[in-house]
C-alpha positions as CSV (number, residue, x, y, z in Angstrom):
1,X,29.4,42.2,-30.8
2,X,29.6,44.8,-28.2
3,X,26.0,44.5,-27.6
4,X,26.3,40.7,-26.8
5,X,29.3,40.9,-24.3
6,X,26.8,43.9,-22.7
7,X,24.5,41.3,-22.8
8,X,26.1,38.6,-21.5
9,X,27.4,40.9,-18.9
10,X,24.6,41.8,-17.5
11,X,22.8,38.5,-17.4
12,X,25.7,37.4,-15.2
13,X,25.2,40.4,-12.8
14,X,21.5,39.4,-12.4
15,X,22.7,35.9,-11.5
16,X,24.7,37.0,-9.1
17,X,22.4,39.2,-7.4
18,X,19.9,36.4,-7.4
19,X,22.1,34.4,-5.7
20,X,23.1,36.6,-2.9
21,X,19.6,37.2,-2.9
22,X,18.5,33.8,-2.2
23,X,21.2,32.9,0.1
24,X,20.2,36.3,2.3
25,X,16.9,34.8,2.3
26,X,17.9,31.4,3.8
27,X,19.9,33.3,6.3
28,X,16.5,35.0,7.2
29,X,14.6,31.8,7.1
30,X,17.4,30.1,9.7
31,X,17.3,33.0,11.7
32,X,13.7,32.7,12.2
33,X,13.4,29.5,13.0
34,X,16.4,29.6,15.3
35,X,14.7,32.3,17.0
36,X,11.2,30.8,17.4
37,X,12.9,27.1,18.0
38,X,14.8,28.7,21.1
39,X,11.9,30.6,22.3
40,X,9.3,28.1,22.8
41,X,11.8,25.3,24.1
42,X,9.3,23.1,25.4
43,X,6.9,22.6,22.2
44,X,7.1,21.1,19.0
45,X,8.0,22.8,15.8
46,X,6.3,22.2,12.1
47,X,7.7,23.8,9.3
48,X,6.2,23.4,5.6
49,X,6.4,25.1,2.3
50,X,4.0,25.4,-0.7
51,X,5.5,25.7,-3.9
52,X,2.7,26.6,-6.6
53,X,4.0,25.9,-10.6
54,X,3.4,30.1,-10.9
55,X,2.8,32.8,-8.9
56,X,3.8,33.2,-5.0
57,X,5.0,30.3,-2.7
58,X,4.5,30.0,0.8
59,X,6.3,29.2,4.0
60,X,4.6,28.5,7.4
61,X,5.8,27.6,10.9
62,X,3.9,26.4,13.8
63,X,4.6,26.0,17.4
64,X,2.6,23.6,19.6
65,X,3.3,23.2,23.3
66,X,3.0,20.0,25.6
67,X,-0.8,21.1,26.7
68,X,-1.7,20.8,23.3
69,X,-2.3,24.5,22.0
70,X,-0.8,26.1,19.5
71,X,1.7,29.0,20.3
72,X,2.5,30.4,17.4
73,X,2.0,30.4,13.6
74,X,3.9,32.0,11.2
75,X,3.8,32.6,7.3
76,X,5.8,34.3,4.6
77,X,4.5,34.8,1.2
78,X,5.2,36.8,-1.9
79,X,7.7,36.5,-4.9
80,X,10.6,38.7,-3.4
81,X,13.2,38.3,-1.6
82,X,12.0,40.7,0.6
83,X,9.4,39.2,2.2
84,X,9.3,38.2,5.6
85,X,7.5,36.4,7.9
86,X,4.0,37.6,9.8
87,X,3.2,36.6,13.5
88,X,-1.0,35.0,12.7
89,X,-2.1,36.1,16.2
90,X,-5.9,34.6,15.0
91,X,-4.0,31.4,14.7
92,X,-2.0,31.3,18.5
93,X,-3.3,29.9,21.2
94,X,-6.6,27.8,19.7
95,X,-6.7,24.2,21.1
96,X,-5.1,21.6,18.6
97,X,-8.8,20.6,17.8
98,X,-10.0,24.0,16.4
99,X,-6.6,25.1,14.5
100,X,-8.4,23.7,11.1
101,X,-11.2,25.3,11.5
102,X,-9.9,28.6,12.5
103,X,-7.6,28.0,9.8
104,X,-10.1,27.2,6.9
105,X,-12.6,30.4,7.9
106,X,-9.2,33.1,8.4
107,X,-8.9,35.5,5.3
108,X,-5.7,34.0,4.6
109,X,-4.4,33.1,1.1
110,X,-5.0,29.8,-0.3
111,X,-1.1,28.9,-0.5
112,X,-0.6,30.0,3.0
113,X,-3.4,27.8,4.2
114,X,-2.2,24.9,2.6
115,X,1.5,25.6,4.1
116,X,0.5,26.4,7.9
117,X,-1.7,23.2,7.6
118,X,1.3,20.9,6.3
119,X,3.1,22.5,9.3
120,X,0.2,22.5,11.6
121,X,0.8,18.4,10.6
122,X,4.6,17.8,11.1
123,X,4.7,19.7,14.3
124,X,1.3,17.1,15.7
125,X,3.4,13.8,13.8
126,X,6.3,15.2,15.6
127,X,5.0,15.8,19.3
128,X,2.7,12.1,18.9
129,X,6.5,10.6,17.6
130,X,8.2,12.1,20.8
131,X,4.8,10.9,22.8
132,X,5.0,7.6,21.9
133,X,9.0,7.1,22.2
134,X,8.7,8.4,26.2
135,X,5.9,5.8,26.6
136,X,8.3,3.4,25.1
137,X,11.0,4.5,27.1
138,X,9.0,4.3,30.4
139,X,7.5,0.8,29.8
140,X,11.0,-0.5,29.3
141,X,12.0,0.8,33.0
């Protein structure tokens, strides 16, 4: 019996401690994207995830300004908690028209690919969206 409540015990401890773990890790995540989000003020901002059934997910942000380049791209992978994200300097600064190529020839890991394309996506759906509404907004004047 003692060896169940031991049990039982410690399987609650492990919860816990994967649930401070995953909230430290949102805080990170925030944090980032707070960061980056109020440092390129003038751009638009992508984020995506890719979530693989096993093995290590992937997170990607990128940053595309008004003269249609990208300024930065981001990417966390692993398992852990402990990961963190990576500046893809390779990636910064390449012309909206040559991000997927430079993307599909970089050594990078298939699940980050697939992530830093998703976000290479919202952040071009978003800055066309915000495009179009101006127009919108200037034909009605």
């Amino acid at each position: 019996m003692e060896l169940v409540r031991l049990g039982l015990l410690l399987l609650a401890l492990m919860w816990a401690c994967q649930l401070v773990a995953a909230w430290l890790q949102m805080r990170y995540y925030r944090t980032v994207v707070r960061r980056t989000a109020g440092q390129w003020t003038s751009g638009f901002l992508g984020a995506s995830s890719f979530k693989p059934r096993l093995g290590p997910g992937a997170i990607a942000i990128v940053v595309i300004d008004n003269e249609s380049r990208v300024c930065e791209a981001l990417s966390m992978s692993g398992l852990s908690v402990f990961a963190r994200f990576r500046k893809l300097g390779d990636l910064a600064g390449s012309p909206l028209s040559e991000f997927k190529q430079r993307l599909s020839t970089s050594a990078l890991k298939p699940g980050v690919k697939q992530a830093l394309g998703s976000a290479f996506d919202v952040a071009c759906r978003t800055a066309s969206e915000r495009q179009q509404a101006s127009t919108k907004v200037a034909m009605a004047d």
